[in-house]
C-alpha positions in Angstrom: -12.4 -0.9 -5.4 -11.1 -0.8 -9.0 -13.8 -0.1 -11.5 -13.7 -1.8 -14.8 -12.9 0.7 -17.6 -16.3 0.7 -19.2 -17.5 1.8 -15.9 -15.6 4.8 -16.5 -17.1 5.8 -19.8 -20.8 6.5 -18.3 -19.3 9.7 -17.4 -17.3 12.0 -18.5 -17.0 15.9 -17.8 -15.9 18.1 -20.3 -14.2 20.8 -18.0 -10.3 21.1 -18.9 -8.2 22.5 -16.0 -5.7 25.5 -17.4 -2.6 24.8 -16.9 -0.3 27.9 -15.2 3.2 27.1 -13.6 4.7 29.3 -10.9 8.0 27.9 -11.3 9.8 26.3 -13.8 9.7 22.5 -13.2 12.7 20.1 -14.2 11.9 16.2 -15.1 14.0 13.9 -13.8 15.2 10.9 -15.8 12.8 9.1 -13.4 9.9 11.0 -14.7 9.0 13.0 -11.7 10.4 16.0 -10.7 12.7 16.9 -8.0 10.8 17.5 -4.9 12.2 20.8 -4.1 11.0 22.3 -7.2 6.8 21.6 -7.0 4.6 24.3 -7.2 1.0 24.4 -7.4 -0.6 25.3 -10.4 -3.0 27.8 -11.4 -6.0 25.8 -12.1 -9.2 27.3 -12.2 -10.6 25.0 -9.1 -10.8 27.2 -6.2 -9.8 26.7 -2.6 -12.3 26.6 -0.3 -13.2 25.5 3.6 -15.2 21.8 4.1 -17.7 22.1 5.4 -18.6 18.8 7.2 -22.8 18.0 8.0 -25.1 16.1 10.1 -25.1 16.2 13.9 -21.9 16.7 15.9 -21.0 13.8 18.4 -20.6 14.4 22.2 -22.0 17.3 22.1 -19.6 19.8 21.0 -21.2 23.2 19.1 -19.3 22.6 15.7 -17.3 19.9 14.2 -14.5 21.7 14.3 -14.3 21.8 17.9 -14.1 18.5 17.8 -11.2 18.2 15.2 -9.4 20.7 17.8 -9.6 18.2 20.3 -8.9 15.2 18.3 -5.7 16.9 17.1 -4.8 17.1 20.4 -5.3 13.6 21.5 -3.6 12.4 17.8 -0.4 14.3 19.3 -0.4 12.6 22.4 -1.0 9.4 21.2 1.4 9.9 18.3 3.7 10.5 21.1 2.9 7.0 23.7 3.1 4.8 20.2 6.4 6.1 19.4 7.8 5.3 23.2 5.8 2.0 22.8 8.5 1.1 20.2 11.0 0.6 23.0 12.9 -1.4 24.9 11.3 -2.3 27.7 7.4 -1.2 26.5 6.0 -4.6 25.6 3.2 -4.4 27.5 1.0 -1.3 25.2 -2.5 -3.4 23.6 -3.6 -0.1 22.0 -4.8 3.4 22.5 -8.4 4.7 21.6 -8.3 8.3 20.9 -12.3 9.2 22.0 -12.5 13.5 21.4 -16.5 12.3 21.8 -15.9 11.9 25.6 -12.3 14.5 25.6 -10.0 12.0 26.1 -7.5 8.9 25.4 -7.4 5.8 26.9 -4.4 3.7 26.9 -4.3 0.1 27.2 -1.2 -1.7 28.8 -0.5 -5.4 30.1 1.1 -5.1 33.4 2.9 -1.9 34.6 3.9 0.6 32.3 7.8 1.7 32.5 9.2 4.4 34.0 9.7 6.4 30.5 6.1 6.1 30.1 4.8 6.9 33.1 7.1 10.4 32.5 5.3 10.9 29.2 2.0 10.6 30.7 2.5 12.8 33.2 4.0 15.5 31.0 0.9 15.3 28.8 -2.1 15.5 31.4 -1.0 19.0 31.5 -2.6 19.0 27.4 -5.5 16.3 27.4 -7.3 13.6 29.6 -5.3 10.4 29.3 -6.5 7.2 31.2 -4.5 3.7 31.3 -6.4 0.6 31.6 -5.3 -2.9 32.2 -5.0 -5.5 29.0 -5.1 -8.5 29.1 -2.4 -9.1 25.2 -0.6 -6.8 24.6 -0.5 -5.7 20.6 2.5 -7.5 19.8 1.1 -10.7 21.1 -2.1 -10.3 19.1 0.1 -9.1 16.1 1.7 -12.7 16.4 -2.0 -14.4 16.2 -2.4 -12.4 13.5 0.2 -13.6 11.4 -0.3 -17.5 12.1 -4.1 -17.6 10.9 -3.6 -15.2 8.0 -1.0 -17.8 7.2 -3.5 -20.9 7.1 -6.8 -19.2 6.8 -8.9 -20.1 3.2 -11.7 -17.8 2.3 -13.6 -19.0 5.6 -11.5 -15.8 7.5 -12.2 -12.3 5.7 -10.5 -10.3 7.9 -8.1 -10.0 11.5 -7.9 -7.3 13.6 -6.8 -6.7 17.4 -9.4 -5.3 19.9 -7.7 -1.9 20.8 -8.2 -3.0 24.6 -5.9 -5.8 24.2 -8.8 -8.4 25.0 -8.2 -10.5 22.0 -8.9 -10.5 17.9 -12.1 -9.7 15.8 -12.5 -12.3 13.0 -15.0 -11.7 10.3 -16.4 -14.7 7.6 -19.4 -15.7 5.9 -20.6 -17.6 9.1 -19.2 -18.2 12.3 -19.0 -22.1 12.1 -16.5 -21.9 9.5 -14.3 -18.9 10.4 -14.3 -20.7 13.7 -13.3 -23.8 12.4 -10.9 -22.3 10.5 -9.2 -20.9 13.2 -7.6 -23.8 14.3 -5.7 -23.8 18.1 -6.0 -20.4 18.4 -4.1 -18.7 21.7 -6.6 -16.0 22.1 -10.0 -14.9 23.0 -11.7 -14.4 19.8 -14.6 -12.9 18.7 -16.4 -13.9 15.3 -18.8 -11.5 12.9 -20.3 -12.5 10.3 -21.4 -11.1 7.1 -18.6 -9.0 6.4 -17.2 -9.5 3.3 -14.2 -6.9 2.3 -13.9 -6.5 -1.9 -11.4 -4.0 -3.5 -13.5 -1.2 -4.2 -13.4 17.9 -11.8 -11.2 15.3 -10.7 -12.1 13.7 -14.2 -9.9 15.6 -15.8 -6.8 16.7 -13.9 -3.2 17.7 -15.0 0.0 18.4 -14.1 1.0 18.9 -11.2 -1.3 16.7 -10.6 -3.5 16.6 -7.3 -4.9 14.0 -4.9 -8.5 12.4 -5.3 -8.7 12.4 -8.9 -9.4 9.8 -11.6 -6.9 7.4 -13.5 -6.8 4.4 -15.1 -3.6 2.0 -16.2 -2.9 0.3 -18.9 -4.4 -3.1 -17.7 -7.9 -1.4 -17.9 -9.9 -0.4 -14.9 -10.1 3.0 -12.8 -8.7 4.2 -9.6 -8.1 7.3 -7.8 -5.5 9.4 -6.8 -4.2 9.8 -3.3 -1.4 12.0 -2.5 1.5 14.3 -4.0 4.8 12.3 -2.1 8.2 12.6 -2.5 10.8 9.4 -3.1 13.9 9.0 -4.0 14.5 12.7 -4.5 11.2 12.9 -7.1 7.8 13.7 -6.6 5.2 11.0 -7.2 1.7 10.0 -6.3 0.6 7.7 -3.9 -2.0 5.6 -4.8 -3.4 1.7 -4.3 -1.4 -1.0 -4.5 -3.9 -3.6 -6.4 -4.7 -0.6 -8.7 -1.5 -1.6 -11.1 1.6 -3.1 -11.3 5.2 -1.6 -11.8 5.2 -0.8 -15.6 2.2 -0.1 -16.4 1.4 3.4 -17.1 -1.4 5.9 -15.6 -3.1 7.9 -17.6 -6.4 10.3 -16.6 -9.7 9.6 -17.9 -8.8 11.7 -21.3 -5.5 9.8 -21.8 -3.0 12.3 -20.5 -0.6 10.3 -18.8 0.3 10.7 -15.2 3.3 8.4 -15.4 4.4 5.1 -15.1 4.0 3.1 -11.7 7.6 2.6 -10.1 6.8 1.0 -6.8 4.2 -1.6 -5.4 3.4 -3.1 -2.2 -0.2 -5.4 -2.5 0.3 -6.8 0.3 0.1 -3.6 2.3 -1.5 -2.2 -1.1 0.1 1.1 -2.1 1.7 2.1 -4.8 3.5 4.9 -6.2 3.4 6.5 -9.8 6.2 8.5 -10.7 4.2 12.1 -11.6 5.1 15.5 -11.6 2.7 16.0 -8.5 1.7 18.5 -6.3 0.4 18.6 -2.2 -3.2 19.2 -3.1 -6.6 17.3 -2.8 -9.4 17.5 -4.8 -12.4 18.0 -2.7 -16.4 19.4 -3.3 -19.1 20.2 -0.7 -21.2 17.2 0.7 -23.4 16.0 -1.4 -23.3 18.4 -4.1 -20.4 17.4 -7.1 -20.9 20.7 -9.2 -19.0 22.5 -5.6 -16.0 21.3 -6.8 -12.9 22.7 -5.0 -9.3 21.7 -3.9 -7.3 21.8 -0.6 -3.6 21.9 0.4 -2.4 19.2 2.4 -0.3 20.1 5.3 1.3 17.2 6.7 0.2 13.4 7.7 -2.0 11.8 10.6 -1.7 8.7 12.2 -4.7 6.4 12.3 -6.3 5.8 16.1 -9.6 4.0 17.0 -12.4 6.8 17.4 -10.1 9.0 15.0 -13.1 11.1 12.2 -11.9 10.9 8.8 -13.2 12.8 5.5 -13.0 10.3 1.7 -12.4 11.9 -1.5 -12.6 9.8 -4.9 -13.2 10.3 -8.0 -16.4 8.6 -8.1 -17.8 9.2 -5.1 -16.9 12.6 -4.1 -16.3 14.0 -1.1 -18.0 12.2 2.3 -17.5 13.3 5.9 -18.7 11.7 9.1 -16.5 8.5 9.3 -15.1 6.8 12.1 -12.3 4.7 12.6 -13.3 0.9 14.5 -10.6 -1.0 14.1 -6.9 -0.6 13.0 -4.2 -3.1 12.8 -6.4 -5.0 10.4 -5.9 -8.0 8.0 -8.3 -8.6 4.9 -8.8 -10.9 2.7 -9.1 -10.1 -1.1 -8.2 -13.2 -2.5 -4.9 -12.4 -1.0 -3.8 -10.8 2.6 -3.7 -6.9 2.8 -2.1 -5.7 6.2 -2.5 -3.3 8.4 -5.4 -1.2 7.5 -7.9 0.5 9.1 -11.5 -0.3 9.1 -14.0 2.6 9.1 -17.5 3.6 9.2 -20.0 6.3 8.2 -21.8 7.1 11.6 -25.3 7.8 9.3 -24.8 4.3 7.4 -24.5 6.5 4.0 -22.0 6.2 0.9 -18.1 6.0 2.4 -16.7 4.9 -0.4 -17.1 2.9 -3.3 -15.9 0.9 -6.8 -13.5 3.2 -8.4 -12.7 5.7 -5.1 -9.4 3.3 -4.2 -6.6 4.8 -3.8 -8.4 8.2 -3.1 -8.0 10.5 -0.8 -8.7 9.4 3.2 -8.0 13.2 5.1 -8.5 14.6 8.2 -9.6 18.7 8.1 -7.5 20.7 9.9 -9.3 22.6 12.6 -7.5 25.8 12.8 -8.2 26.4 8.9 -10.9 23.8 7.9 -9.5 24.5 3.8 -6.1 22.3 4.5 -6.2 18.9 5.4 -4.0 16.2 6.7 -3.4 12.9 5.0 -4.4 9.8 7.2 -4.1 7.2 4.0 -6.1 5.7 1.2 -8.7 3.9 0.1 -8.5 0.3 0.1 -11.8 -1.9 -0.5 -15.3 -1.8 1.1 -17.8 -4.0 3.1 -20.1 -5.5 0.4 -22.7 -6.3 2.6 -22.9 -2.7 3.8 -24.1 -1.8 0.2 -25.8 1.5 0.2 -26.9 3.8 -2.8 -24.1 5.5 -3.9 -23.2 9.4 -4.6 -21.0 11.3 -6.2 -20.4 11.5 -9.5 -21.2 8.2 -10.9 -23.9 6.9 -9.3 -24.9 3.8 -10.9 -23.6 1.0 -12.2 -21.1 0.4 -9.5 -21.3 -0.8 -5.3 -21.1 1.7 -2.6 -20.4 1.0 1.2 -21.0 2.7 4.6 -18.0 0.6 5.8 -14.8 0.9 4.8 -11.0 0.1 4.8 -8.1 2.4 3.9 -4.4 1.8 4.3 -2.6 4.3 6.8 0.1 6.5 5.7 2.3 4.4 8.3 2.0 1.3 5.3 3.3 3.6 2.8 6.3 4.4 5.4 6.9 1.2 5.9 6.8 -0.4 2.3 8.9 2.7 0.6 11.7 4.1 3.4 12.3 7.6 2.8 9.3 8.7 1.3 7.4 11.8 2.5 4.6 14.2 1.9 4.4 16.9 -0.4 2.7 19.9 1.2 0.6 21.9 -0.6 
C-alpha cells in the first residue's frame, strides 16, 4: 500500500508540532536512542479516548464491553498457543477467540495432553472455552502451505489455514486456475475468487516520533508509521517491510528525517528505521480528520480469528469496526509475504488504503479506551473490495474494506529481541 510520492503532494497540512523534551535524550552512534531514556514530548496533539461507532455485535451495551471480554479470551488464548508450542501438543488446528458469543473455541486433532487439559481447566474459572475436534492440525496445514507457495505463479494470491483445522483457503482470479495450480495437494481446499491482495497531523510529526504518521524514503513513495520499538538497545520504529530497503533514509512529508532503515524482512514485511521514537499513536475521531489526537501504547496483542481491530494511517485516518478472518496467511505480491492476518470492516467501509502501510493496526484498551495495544501493521489491501476512501486524502488513491496486516508476532520473529516501547 505504498503511495507514489506525487500522491503525497495533493495534501499537505501546515500545522508544525512544538517540540518539548522531558528528558534529556542521548543518540547513539546507531542513530536512535537508548531505550531507557524515551520520553514523550510535549506536542500540542492532545490525548483523548476513541471512541468507536456503528452498532455493537452480540449484543453487548457498549463496545467497550466487548473489548473487556475479548481481552479476556486474548489472555487465555495467548496462554493455549504458548503450551501448543510443546512437546507433545501437535494436535492444536487453531483457536477462534468469538467475544460476540463470550467465548473461545479450541480446535485440536485427537486428544489434547495432559498439560492442556490442566490449562483449560484452570481457565474456565475466567471465560467459556470449548475444544472441538480437527481434522489437520496447524502444523500440518503450515506444511501445505509452504509446498504451494513454493510452486504457485500468479494463479494462487493467497494461503491461509481454516482456524477449525478442516483444510486451506486459496484465493485467485478464478477457480480453474488456482485449482490447477495447486497441483497434488494433501488437503481439503477451498478456492475464492476475486481476491486480489496489492501493497497498499500525522503529516507532520517529529521527534520522538509517534506511530501512524506519514513518511516517505529515499526511493520515492509514502508509507506510514507503526510503532515506537526498541532493538539492539535503541529505539526505533517499526514499520512495512516493502516500504524501503536498509539504507535508505525516512524522512516526513516536510523532509525532516526520521532515520535511516537498519533492518528488513519482505518476506514477513516489516522493517525497522532506526528513530529517536516514542510509545505513541497518532489517532483522530471516526470520520472526522480535523479531531486529531494521540494515544499511548501499552503493550502488544496477539492476533486471533474474531479478534476487533482499530487502523490508523496517515492517509486514511483512523477506522474502527474490523474483524480478523483469517490469520496464518500467505499473499502474493509479486512475491510471498507470510503470516499475516486478513481482516475486514463489518460495514464494508474504508479499512485501509494506498499509503496507510505500515500504519498503525491497535486494539483500544477497555479499562481506559485513550491507550491502546499494538496487534501489527498494515500490509496490502483487497483490490476488488475497492470502496471510496476517507481520511485525509481522499482521492487519487484505492481504498479497501478488506485488509491484511502483519502481526507483531512477524516482527518477533524476524528481529529477536526487539520490544515495544510504551507510551
Amino acid at each position: 500500500m505504498k503511495i507514489p510520492r506525487d500522491m503525497e503532494k495533493t495534501s499537505r497540512f501546515t500545522r508544525r508540532l512544538a517540540i518539548a523534551l522531558g528528558a534529556t535524550l542521548v543518540a547513539t552512534a546507531l542513530g536512535g536512542v537508548q531505550a531507557a531514556a524515551a520520553q514523550d514530548p510535549g506536542k500540542d496533539t492532545p490525548t483523548q479516548a476513541i471512541e468507536q461507532t456503528g452498532p455493537v455485535p452480540g449484543g453487548f451495551a457498549s463496545w467497550k464491553e466487548l473489548l473487556a471480554t475479548q481481552e479476556q479470551l486474548v489472555r487465555a488464548a495467548d496462554r493455549i498457543s504458548a503450551a501448543a508450542q510443546e512437546p507433545g501438543a501437535d494436535g492444536y488446528a487453531g483457536i477462534i477467540a468469538a467475544p460476540e458469543n463470550h467465548e473461545l473455541r479450541l480446535y485440536w486433532k485427537g486428544n489434547t495432553p495432559k498439560a492442556v487439559n490442566a490449562l483449560l481447566g484452570e481457565l474456565r474459572n475466567e471465560v467459556a472455552v470449548n475444544v472441538l475436534p480437527a481434522r489437520h492440525s496447524a502444523r500440518e496445514l503450515a506444511r501445505e502451505t509452504a509446498r504451494i507457495t513454493r510452486k504457485a505463479t500468479d494463479a494462487i494470491t493467497s494461503v491461509a489455514p481454516q482456524p477449525d483445522g478442516s483444510g486451506l483457503v486459496v484465493t485467485g482470479p478464478n477457480s480453474l486456475s488456482a485449482r490447477s495450480a495447486l497441483g497434488d495437494v494433501k488437503v481439503p481446499v477451498t478456492v475464492e475468487v476475486g481476491v486480489r491482495p496489492a501493497l497498499a497531523t500525522r503529516w507532520d510529526d517529529s521527534p520522538p516520533w509517534w506511530g501512524g504518521g506519514a513518511w516517505r524514503n529515499t526511493s520515492g513513495g509514502g508509507c506510514s508509521t507503526g510503532f515506537a520499538v526498541s532493538h539492539a538497545g535503541v529505539t526505533k520504529m517499526l514499520s512495512a517491510g516493502h516500504c524501503g530497503a536498509v539504507g535508505n533514509t525516512a524522512t516526513d512529508p516536510t523532509g525532516q528525517v526520521i532515520g535511516n532503515i537498519s533492518e528488513d524482512d519482505n518476506g514477513r514485511d516489516v522493517l525497522l528505521i532506526n528513530a529517536r521514537s516514542a510509545g505513541r499513536v497518532f489517532n483522530n475521531a471516526i470520520g472526522n480528520t480535523a479531531s486529531e489526537f494521540n494515544n499511548p501504547v501499552i503493550g502488544t496483542f496477539g492476533s486471533y480469528v474474531g479478534l476487533w481491530v482499530c487502523t490508523s494511517g496517515a492517509y486514511s485516518g483512523t477506522n474502527c469496526s474490523i474483524q480478523v478472518q483469517q490469520t496464518g496467511v500467505s499473499i502474493n505480491v509479486g512475491y510471498w509475504i507470510i503470516d499475516t492476518v486478513r481482516a475486514e470492516q463489518s460495514a464494508h467501509t474504508n479499512a485501509v488504503g494506498q499509503g496507510d502501510s505500515g500504519g498503525s493496526v491497535e486494539v483500544i484498551n477497555s479499562a481506559n479506551t485513550s491507550q491502546v495495544y499494538a496487534a501489527g501493521v498494515n500490509t496490502a489491501i483487497d483490490t476488488s473490495t475497492a470502496v471510496p476512501c476517507t481520511g485525509y486524502v481522499t482521492s487519487g488513491r484505492t481504498c479497501a474494506w478488506r485488509m491484511y496486516y502483519t502481526p507483531w508476532s512477524n516482527a518477533v520473529a524476524s528481529f529477536p529481541g526487539i520490544s515495544i516501547v510504551l507510551g
